[in-house]
C-alpha positions as CSV (number, residue, x, y, z in Angstrom):
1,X,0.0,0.0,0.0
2,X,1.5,3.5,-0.9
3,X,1.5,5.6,1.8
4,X,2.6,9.7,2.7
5,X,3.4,11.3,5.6
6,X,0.5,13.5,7.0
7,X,0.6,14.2,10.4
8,X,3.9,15.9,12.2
9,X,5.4,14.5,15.4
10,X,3.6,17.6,17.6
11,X,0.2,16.5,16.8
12,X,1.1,12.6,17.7
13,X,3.5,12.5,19.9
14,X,3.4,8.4,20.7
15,X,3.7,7.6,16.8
16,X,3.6,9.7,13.3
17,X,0.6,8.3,11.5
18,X,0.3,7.3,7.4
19,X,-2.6,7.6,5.3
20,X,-3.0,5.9,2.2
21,X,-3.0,7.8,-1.0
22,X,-6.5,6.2,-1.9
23,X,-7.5,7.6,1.6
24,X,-7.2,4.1,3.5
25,X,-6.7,5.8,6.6
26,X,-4.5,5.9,9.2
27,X,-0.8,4.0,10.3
28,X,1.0,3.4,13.2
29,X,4.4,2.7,13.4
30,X,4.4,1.2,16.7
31,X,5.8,-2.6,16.6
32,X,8.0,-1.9,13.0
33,X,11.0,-3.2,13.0
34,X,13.8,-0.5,13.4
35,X,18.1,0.0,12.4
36,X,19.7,2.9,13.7
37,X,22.5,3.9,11.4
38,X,25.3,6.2,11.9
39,X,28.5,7.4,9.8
40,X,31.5,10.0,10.7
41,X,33.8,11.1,7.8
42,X,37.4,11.3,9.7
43,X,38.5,12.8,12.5
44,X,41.3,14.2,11.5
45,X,43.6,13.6,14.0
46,X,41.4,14.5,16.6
47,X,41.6,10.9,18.5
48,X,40.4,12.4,21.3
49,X,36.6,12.9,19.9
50,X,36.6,9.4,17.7
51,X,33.3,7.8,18.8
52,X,31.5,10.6,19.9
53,X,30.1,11.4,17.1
54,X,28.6,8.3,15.8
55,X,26.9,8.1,19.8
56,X,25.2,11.3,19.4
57,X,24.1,10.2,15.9
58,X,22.9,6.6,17.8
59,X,21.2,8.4,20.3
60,X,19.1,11.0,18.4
61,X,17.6,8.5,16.4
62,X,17.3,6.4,19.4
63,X,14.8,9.4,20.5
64,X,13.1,9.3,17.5
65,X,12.0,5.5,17.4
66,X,11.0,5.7,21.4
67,X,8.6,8.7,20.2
68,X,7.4,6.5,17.4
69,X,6.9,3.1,18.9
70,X,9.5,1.6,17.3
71,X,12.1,-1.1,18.6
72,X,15.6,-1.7,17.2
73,X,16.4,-4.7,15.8
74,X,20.3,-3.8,14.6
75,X,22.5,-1.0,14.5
76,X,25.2,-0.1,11.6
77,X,27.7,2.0,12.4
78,X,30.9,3.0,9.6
79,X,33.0,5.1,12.0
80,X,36.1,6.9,10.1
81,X,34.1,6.5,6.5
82,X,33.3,8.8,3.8
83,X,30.0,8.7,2.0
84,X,31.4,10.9,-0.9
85,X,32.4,9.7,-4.8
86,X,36.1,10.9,-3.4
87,X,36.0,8.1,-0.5
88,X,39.3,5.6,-0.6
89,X,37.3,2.9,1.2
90,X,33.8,1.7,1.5
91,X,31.2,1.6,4.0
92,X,31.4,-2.0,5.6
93,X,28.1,-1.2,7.7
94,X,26.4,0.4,5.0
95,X,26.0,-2.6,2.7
96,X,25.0,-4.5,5.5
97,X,22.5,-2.3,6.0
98,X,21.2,-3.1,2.7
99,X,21.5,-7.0,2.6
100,X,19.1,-6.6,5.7
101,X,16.3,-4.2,4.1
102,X,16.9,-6.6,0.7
103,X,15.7,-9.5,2.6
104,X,12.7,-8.1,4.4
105,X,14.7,-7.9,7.9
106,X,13.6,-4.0,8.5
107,X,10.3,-2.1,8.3
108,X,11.8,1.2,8.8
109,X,15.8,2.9,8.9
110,X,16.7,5.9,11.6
111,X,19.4,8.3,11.2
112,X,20.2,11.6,12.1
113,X,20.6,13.1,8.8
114,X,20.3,12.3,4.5
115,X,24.0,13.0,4.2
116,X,24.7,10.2,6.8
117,X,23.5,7.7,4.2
118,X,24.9,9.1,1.3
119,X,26.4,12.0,-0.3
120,X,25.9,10.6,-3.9
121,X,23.2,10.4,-5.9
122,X,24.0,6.8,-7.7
123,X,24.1,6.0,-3.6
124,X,20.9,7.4,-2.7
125,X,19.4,6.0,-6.0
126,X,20.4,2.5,-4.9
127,X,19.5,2.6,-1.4
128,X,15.8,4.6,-2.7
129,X,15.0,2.0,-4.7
130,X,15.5,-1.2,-2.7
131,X,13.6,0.6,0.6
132,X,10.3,1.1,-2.0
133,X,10.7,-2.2,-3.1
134,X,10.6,-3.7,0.3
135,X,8.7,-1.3,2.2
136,X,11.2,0.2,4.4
137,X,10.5,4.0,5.4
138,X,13.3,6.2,6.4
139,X,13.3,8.8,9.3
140,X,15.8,11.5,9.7
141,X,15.4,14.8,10.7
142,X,12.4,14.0,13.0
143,X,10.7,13.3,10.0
144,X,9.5,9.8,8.2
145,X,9.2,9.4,4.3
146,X,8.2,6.7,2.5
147,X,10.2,6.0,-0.7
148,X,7.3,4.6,-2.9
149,X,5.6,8.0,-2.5
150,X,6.3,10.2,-5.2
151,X,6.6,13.4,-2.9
152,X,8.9,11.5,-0.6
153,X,11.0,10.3,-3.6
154,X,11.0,14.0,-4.4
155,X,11.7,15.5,-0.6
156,X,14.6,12.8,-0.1
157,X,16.0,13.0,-3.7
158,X,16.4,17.0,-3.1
159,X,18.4,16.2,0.0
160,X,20.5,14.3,-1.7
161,X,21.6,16.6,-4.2
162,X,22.1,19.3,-2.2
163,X,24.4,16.7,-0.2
164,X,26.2,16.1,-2.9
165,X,26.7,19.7,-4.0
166,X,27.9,20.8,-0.4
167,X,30.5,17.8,-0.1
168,X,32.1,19.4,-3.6
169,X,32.3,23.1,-2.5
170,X,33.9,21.6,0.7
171,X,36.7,19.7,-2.0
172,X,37.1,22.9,-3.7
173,X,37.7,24.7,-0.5
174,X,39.9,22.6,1.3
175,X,42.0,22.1,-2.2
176,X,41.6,25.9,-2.9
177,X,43.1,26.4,1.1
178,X,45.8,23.5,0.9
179,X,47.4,25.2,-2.1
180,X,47.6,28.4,0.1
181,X,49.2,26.2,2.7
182,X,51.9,24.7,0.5
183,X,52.7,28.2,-1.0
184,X,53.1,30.2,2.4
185,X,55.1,27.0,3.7
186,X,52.1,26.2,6.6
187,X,51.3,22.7,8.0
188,X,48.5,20.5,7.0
189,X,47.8,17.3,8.6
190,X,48.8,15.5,10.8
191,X,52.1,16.7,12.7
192,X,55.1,14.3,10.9
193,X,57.1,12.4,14.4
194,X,60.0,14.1,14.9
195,X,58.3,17.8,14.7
196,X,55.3,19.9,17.4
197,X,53.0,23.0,16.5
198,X,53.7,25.9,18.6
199,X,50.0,27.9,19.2
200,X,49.5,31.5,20.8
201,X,47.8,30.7,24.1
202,X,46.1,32.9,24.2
203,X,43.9,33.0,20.8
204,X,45.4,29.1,19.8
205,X,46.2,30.4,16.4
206,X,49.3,28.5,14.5
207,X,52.7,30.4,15.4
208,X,55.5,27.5,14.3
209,X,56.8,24.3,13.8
210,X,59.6,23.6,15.7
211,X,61.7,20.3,16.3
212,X,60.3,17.8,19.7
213,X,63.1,17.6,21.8
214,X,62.7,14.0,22.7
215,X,61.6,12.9,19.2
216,X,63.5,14.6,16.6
217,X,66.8,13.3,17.9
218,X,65.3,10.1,17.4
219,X,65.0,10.4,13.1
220,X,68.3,11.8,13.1
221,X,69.7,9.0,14.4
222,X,67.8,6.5,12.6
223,X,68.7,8.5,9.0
224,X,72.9,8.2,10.7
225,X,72.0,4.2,11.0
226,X,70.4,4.0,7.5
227,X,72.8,5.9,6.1
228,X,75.6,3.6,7.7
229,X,74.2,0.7,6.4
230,X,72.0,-0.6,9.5
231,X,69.7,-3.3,7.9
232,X,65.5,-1.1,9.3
233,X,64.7,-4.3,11.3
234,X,68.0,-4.1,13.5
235,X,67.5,-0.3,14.2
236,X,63.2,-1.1,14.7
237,X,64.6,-3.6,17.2
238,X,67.1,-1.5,19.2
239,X,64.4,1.1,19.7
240,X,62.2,-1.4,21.1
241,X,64.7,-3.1,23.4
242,X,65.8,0.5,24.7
243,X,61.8,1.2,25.1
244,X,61.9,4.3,23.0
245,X,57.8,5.3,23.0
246,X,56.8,4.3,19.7
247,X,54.7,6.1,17.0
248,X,51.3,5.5,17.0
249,X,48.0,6.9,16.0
250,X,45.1,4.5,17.3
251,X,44.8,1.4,19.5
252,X,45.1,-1.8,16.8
253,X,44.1,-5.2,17.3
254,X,47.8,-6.2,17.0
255,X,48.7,-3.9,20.1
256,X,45.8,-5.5,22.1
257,X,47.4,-9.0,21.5
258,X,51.1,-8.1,22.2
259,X,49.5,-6.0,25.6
260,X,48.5,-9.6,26.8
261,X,51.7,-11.2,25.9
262,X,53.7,-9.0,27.6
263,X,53.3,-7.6,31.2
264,X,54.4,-3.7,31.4
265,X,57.3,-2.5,33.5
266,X,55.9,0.4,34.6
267,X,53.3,0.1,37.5
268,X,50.4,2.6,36.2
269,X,49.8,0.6,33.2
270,X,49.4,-2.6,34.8
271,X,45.2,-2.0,35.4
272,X,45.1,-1.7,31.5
273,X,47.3,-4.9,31.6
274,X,45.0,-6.7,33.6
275,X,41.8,-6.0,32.3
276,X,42.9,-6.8,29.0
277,X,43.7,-10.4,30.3
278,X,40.7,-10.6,31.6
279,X,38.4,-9.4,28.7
280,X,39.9,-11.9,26.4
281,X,39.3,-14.5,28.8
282,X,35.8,-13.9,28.4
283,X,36.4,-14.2,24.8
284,X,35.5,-10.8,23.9
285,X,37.1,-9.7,20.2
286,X,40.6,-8.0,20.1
287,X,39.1,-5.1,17.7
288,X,36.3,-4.9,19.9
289,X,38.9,-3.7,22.8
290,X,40.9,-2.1,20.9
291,X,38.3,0.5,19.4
292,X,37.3,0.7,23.5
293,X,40.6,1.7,24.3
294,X,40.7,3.9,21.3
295,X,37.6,5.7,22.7
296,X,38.5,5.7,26.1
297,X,41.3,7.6,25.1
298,X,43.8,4.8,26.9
299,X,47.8,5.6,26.0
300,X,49.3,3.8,23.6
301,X,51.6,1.4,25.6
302,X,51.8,-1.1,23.2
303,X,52.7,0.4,19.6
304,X,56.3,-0.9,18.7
305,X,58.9,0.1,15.8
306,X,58.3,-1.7,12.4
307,X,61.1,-1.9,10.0
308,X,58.8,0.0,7.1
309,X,58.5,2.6,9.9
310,X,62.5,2.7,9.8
311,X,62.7,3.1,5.9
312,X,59.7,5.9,5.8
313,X,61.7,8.2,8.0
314,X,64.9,7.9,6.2
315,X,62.9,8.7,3.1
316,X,60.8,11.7,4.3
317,X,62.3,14.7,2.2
318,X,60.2,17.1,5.3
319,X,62.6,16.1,7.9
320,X,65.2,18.6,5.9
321,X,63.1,20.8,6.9
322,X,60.7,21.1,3.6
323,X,57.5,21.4,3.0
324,X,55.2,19.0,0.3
325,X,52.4,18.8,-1.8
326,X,51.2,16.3,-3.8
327,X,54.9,14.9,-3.2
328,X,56.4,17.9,-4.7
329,X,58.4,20.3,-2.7
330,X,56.8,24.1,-2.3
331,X,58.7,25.5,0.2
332,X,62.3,24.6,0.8
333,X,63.0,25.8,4.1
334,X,59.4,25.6,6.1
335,X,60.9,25.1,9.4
336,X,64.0,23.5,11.2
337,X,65.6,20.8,9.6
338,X,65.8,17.5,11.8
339,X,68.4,15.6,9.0
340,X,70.8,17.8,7.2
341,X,70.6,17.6,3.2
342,X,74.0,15.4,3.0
343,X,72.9,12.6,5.8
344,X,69.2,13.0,4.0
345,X,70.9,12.2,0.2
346,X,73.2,9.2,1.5
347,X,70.5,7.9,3.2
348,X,68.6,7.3,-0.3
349,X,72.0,6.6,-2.1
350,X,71.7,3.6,0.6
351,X,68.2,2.8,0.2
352,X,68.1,2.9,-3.4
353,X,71.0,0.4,-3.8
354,X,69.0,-1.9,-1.4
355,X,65.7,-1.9,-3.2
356,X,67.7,-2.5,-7.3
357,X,69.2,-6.1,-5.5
358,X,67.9,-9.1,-5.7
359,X,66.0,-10.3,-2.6
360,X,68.1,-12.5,-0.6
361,X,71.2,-9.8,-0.9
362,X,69.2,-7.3,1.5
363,X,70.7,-6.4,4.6
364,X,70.1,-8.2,7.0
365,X,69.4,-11.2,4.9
366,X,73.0,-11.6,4.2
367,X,75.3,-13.7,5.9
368,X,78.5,-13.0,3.9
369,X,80.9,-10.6,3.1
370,X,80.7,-10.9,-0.6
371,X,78.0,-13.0,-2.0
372,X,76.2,-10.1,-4.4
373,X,79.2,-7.9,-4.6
374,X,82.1,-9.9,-6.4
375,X,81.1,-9.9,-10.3
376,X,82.2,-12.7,-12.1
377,X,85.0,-11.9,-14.4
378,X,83.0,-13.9,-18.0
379,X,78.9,-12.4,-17.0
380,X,79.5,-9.8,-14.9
381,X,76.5,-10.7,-12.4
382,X,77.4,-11.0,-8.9
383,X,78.9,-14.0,-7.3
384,X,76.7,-15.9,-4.3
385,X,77.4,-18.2,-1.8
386,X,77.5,-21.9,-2.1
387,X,77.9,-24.3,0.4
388,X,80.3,-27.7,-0.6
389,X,81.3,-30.7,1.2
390,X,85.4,-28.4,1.2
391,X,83.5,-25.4,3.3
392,X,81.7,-22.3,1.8
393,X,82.5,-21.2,-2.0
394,X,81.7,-17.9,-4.0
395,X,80.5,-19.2,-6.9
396,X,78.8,-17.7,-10.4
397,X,75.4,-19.6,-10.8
398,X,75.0,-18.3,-14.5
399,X,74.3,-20.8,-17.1
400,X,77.0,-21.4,-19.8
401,X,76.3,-21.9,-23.2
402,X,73.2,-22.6,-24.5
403,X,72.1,-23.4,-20.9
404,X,75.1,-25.5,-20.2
405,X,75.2,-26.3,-16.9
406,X,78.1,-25.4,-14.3
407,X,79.6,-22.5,-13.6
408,X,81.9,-19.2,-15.0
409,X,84.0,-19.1,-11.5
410,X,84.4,-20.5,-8.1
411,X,86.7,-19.8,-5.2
412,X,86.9,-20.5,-1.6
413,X,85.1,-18.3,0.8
414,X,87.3,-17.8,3.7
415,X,90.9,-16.7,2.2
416,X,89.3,-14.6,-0.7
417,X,87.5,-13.1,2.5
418,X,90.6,-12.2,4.1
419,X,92.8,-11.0,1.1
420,X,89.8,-8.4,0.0
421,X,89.6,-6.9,3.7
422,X,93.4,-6.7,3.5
423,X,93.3,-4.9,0.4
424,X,90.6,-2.4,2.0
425,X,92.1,-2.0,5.1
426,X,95.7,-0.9,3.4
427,X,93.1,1.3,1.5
428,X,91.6,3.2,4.3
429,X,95.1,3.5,6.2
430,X,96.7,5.1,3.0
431,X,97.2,8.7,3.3
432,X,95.6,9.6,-0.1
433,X,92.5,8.0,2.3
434,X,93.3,9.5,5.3
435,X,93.9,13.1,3.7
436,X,90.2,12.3,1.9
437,X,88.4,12.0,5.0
438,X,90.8,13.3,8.1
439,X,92.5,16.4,6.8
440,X,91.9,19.8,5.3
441,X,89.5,22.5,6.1
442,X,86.4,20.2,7.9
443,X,84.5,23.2,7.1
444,X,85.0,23.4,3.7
445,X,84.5,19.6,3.3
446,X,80.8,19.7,5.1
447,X,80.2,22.5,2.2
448,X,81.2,20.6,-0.4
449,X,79.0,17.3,1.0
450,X,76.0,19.8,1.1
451,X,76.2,21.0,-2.2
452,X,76.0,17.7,-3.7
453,X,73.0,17.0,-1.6
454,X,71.9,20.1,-3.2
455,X,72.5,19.0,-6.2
456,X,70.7,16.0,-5.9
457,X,67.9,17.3,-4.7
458,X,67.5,19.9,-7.5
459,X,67.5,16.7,-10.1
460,X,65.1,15.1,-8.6
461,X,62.9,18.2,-8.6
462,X,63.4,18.9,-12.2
463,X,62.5,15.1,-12.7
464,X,59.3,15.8,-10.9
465,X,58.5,18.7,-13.3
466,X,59.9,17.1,-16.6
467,X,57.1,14.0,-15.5
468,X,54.3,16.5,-15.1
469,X,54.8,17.7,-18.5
470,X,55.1,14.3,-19.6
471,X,51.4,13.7,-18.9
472,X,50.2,17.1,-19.8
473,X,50.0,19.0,-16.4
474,X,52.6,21.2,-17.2
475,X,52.6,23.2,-20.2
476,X,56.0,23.3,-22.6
477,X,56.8,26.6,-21.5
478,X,56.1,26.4,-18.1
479,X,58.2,23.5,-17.9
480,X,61.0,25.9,-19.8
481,X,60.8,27.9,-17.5
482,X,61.7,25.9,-14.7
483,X,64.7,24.5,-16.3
484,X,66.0,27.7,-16.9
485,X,65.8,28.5,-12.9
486,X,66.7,25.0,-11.9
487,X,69.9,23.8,-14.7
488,X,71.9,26.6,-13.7
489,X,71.5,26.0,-10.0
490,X,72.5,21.7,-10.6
491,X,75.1,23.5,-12.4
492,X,76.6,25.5,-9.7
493,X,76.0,22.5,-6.9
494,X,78.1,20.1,-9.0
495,X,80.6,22.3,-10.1
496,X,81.3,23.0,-6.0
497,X,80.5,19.1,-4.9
498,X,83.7,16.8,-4.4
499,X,82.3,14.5,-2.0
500,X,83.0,10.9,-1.3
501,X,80.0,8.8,-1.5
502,X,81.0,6.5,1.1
503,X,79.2,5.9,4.2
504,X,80.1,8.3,7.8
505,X,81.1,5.1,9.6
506,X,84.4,5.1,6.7
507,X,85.2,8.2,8.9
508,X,85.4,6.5,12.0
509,X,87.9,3.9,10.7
510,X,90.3,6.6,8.5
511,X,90.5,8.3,11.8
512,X,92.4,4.8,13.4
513,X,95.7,5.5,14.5
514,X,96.9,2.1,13.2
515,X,96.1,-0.6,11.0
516,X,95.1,-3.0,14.0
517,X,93.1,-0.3,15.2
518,X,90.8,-0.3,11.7
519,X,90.9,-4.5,12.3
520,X,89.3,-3.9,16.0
521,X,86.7,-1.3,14.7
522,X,85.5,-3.4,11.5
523,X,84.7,-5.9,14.3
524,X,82.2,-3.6,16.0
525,X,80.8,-2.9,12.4
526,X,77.8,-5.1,11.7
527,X,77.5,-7.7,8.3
528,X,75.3,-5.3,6.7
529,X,78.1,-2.0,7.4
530,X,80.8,-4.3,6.3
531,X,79.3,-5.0,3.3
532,X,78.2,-1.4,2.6
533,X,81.8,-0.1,3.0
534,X,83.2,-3.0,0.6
535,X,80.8,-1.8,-2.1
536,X,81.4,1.9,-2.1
537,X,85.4,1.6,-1.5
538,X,86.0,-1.3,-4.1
539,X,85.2,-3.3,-7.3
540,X,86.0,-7.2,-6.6
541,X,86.2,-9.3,-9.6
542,X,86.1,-12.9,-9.2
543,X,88.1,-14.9,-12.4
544,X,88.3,-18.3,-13.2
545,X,90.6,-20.3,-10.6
546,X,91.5,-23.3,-13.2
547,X,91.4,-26.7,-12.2
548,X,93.1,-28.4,-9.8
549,X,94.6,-24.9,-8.7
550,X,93.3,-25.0,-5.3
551,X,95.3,-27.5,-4.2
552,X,98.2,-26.7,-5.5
553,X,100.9,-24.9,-3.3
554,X,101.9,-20.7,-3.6
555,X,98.8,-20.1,-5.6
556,X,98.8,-16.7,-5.2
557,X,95.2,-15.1,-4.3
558,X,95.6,-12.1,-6.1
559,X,96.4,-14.2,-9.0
560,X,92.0,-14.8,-9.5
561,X,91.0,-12.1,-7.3
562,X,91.3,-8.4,-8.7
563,X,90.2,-5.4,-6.4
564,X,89.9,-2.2,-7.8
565,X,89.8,1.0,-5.9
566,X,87.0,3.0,-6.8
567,X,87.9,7.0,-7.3
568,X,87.4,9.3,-4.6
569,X,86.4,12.8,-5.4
570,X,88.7,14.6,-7.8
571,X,91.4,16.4,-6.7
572,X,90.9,20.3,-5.5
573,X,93.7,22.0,-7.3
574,X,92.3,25.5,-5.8
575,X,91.3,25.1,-2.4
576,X,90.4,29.1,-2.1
577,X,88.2,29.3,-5.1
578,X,86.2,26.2,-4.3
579,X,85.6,27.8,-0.7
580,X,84.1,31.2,-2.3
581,X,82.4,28.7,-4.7
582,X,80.8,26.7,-1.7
């Protein structure tokens, strides 16, 4: 039976009352079967408030079915979820919510608003049509339509329009105001680790970002490890083990389960502890807790260092102190730089090499010295390990041939081992070495490292723009123009950078006294820094050993093993004009 909506809630206040469009009479609503449904876009790092809405939502409508007669049969909640055509995930809840009116489960749906259920109109189309062919009336706004009436269809249908409208002007006005914010060099978002917003107390408008004393030495240091050659995992677990607070946004399920496993040192989180125990005892869901705690407002006192965690840092250009958009940079100096522009730059020259090798050559994955490193002398490709009933071998796994099987070269693992870290260690106690890294005006070297990071840098930018234009985003002259303001800048950074792409920890060993000093340091160096320092001091070459060589007496090493020094920077012939220059 098609029905409208005549009577408001002031003249019944137990239950609004249909009438039929052929004048059937009147309809209560009292003993329908009711959902609540609630939604909340994002909260935008307001964690403090996530929950609160959707309740208020829950409760309104809860209002609103107790004035009607109604009782609730379910609720559907999508908490953190956009209704919009610009959404990057959908509404769990919501679909639900529509399996259940699809098969008959629901006589009527409550919420507090139309742009809670949608703001699209294929969305409101969809959920229109399947409530008139099932029956189901919606009530929002104190107010109950039916969705086979064709003044309803009309009511709701404007609603959703102008839902739709409003959620665009907002896009265009927060887009219109974020392109402001990366011009003037303001934050957006949420505040990167490592950095805190200074507000005036007294109006809490935005003065400055400025570095977070406890946190901000915490990046630099993990940019030093990843730029020495510290596999993420190993530096994720050191932070751990020292119990350096973790960064975290929201309560997971993962962090329920490891608070259960693992009994907190410090005695005011030990109720939090406990409770948890005792909640999944009763067998109550992990999510279930966590989105308590999360409401609750409970610290965070089980969030732990991920290696991915590690690696983002490291590769976070904002941390030299500039500000994004879209991934480009628009303002180069936006506040205090946590990572200076040289440690920045090495730390991708590291990262980079990592992620062009072959899985099991990752640090931290590999075991020894050389395996990935030492080409073979007839391919080229890098050497691996290879275990044999004689010990461990370097060995060429290349087909020959026309997939002939064996191998280009083989050689034992231990004495080629020792004669390549002989061969670096008389290279980093040579003076040429030691005058490289040890000697000279310190001064002018830390210039000349940060104009190659500057240099770098600027590449990378002109990439960005020359990519742009590549897809028609950036006109030909536009993109002109820029290269006129960027190539003479690369120019000028190159011309004035001389630096050694080696990583700091080289420093630490050119500054040994003595050669058995540099043997007693590369012990405290791990794998993954060994092997880093043998790759950007030397090319090893692995050649054909010939057979029955090995055993044979005064075989000289050198004689199938070639290591080449690879070029430091060139030589300054005038120290004084390279300092103005810098």
């Amino acid at each position: 039976m098609t029905t409208s909506v005549v009577a408001a809630r002031s003249e019944v206040p137990r239950s609004l009352v249909l009438t039929g469009d052929r004048g059937e009479g009147p309809r209560s609503f009292t003993g329908l079967r009711g959902a609540r449904y609630a939604r909340k876009s994002a909260y935008r790092g307001k964690s403090a408030r996530r929950g609160f809405s959707v309740r208020e939502q829950l409760d309104a409508s809860q209002a609103d079915a107790d004035r009607l007669g109604v009782g609730i049969v379910e609720d559907f909640v999508d908490d953190d979820r956009s209704a919009s055509r610009f959404r990057d995930r959908e509404r769990e809840e919501f679909e639900r919510m529509i399996e259940w009116i699809e098969a008959g489960k629901l006589d009527i749906v409550f919420v507090w608003a139309s742009t809670r259920l949608q703001r699209e109109l294929d969305v409101y189309v969809r959920l229109r049509n399947a409530c008139a062919r099932h029956g189901v009336l919606w009530c929002y706004g104190s107010k109950v339509y039916d969705l086979s009436n064709k003044d309803d269809r009309f009511r709701t249908g404007l609603d959703a329009l102008i839902g739709e409208r409003e959620v665009d002007e907002l896009r265009d006005n927060v887009k219109r105001t974020l392109r402001a914010n990366a011009a003037s060099g303001r934050p957006h978002g949420i505040t990167p680790y490592g950095y805190r917003r200074v507000y005036d107390p007294q109006t809490g408008a935005f003065v400055a970002v400025e570095k977070d004393p406890q946190q901000g030495p915490i990046v630099k240091e993990i940019c030093k490890r990843v730029a020495n050659g510290e596999p993420y995992k190993a530096i994720a677990a050191d932070l751990n083990k020292r119990g350096v607070p973790a960064p975290a946004l929201r309560w997971t399920k993962g962090m329920v389960v490891r608070l259960s496993h693992h009994e907190p040192s410090e005695p005011e989180y030990l109720p939090l502890w406990r409770e948890t125990l005792e909640r999944l005892a009763l067998g109550e869901d992990q999510l279930a807790i966590a989105r308590d705690y999360n409401e609750r407002g409970e610290p965070l006192i089980a969030a732990v260092w991920h290696g991915a965690t590690i690696k983002d840092y490291a590769t976070d250009v904002r941390y030299t102190g500039a500000r994004t958009h879209h991934g480009q940079v628009t303002n180069e100096a936006a506040w205090p730089e946590i990572v200076p522009k040289r440690l920045f730059v090495k730390c991708q020259s590291v990262i980079n090499a990592r992620g062009s090798k072959s899985t099991n050559s990752r640090p931290g994955m590999a075991r020894y010295l050389l395996s990935g490193i030492m080409g073979c002398s007839s391919c080229r490709v890098p050497v691996v390990s290879n275990p044999t009933d004689y010990g461990m071998n370097y060995q060429c796994k290349q087909p020959g041939k026309n997939g002939a099987k064996g191998y280009h070269v083989s050689g034992k693992q231990a004495p080629i081992d020792e004669y390549v870290r002989g061969e670096l260690f008389n290279w980093i106690a040579s003076p040429a070495f030691v005058e490289a890294y040890t000697k000279g005006d310190e001064e002018l070297q830390k210039r000349i490292a940060e104009a190659e990071a500057e240099a770098t840098l600027l590449k990378g930018r002109l990439q960005e723009f020359r990519d742009k234009a590549i897809t028609g985003g950036l006109s030909a002259d536009s993109l002109a123009a820029v290269e006129a303001g960027l190539t003479p800048k690369i120019n000028e950074a190159e011309k004035v950078a001389k630096s050694l792409r080696a990583p700091d920890v080289v420093a630490d060993l050119a500054g040994a006294a003595s050669r058995k000093e540099i043997e007693a340091a590369w012990q405290q160096l791990t794998v993954a820094q060994q092997r880093l320092i043998v790759e950007s001091l030397l090319d090893v070459t692995l050649h054909p050993v010939g057979k029955g060589r090995h055993s044979r007496a005064g075989v000289e090493i050198s004689s199938y093993v070639s290591v080449v020094r690879k070029s430091l920077r060139p030589a300054v012939t005038d120290q004084k004009q390279l300092a103005k220059a810098a």
